[in-house]
N, C-alpha and C positions, 0 to 999 in steps of 0.2 A: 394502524395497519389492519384494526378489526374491518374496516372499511369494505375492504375485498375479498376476506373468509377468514375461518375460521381459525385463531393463532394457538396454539399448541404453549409456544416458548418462545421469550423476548429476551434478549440479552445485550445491554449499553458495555461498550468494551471502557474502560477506564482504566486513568493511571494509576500508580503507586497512591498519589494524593488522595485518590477516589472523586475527580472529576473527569467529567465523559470527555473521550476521544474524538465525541463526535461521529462511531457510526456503532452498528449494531448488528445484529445478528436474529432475525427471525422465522421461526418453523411454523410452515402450516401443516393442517389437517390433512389438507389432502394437496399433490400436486398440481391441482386445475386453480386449485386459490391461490397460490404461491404464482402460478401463471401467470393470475389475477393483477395480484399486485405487483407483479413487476409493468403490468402494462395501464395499468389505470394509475396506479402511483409514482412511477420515475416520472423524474421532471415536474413533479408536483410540488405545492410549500408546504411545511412542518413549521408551525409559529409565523417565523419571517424568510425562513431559511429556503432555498430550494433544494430537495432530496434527490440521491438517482438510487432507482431499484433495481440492481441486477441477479442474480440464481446464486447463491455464496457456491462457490467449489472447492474451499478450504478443506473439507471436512475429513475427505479421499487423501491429502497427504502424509505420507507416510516414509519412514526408514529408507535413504535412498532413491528415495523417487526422482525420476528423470524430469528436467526445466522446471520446477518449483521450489519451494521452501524446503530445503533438504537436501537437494538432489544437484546437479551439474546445474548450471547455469543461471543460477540463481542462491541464497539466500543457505546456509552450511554448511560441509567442508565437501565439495566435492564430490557429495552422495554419499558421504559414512556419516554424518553428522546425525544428528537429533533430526525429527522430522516438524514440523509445523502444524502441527495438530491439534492447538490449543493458542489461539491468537490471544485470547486476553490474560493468559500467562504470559504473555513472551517471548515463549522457548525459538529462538529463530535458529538455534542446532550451535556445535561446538563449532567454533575456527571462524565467524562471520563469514564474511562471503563464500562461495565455491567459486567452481571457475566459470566463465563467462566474461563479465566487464561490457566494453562494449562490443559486443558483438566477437567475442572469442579472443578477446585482449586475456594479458598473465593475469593468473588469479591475484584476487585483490582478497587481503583479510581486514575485517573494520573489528575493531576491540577497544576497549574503555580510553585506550588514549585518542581515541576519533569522538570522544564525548563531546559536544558543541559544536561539531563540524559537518557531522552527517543529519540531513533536512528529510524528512516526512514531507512527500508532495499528493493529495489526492485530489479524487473529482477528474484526472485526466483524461479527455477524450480516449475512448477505448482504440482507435486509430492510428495516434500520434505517436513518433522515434522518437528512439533515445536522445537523437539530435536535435530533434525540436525541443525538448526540455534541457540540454545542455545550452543550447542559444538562446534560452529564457531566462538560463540563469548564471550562464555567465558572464552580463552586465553586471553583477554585485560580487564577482572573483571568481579566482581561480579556482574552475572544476576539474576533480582531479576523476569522480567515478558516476555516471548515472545507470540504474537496473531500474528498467520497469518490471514491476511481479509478470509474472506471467502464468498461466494456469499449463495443466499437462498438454494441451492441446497449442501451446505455443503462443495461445491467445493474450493481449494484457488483461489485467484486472482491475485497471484502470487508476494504479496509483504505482509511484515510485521512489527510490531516495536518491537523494544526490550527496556526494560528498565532498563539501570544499577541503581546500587548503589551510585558510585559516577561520578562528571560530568567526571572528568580525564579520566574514564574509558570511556566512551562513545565517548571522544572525542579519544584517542586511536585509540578505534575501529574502527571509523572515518578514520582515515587515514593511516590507515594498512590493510582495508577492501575491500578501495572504489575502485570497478575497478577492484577486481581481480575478477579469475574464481571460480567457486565455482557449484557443480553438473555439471558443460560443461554450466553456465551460469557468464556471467559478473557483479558481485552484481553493483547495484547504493545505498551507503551508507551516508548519511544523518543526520544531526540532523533533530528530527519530529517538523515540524515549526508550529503547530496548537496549542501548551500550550500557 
């Protein structure tokens, strides 16, 4: 990343194991280098791997906050919950989901007994519906919920989870998913390691 300027702080999100997630988190100097790399380095390769760089807007969520991690339509109870302010803790707020679903369906709560069933999908074209990830994935079972993230501005952020029915299913998808192409991007599919 030193590539494009100057980096401040680099941080690899990992799990409990202390193997990497797979993405990361880094500050530059100044915001003209951070500009930098997002436009000289997305779409670029790291090893073998091809990387996308987009601006993190994690940082702003907070107690509450409206269509994010925390807030209504998205990822803790409704907007009372815990806010999402520390990804590589966890903390995705109390109650799992808020309400939203697909597109304004009854709130949906995900909690330890959804453990094997709910899939971590990234690398998502920033473009792409809920519907186009539910018809990607349910060739390998029954989907019961898909939320793409979305930032305050309604935007995605380019990853999402789904959650099947049963674990068989999920794990399936798992490994008939992971890696391939999917919009002209490379999914990274997952069990979501936060139940």
């Amino acid at each position: 990343m030193r590539q494009a300027g100057e980096v401040v702080f680099a941080s690899i999100f990992e799990e409990r194991s202390g193997r990497s997630k797979g993405a990361a988190v880094v500050e530059y100097k100044t915001p003209e280098d951070a500009a930098a790399a997002i436009e000289q380095l997305n779409d670029s390769t790291l090893g073998e791997r091809m990387i996308f760089v987009r601006e993190d807007r994690e940082s702003g969520r907070t107690k509450g906050s409206k269509g994010g991690y925390g807030g209504k339509g998205s990822y803790g109870s409704g907007g009372k919950g815990k806010g999402y302010d520390n990804y590589s803790k966890g903390s995705y707020g109390k109650g799992g989901y808020g309400k939203g679903g697909y597109g304004g369906s009854q709130p949906l709560r995900v909690g330890p007994r959804d453990k094997g069933r709910l899939v971590y999908v990234g690398n998502l074209p920033f473009r792409c519906a809920w519907q186009d990830v539910k018809d990607q994935f349910k060739e390998y079972g029954d989907v019961i919920h898909v939320d793409i993230a979305q930032d305050v501005d309604g935007r995605s952020k380019g990853y999402a989870t789904v959650l099947f029915e049963k674990e068989d299913d999920a794990q399936s998808a798992i490994e008939n998913l992971n890696e391939t192409e999917f919009q002209g991007r490379n999914l990274m599919v997952r069990l979501d390691n936060f139940l």
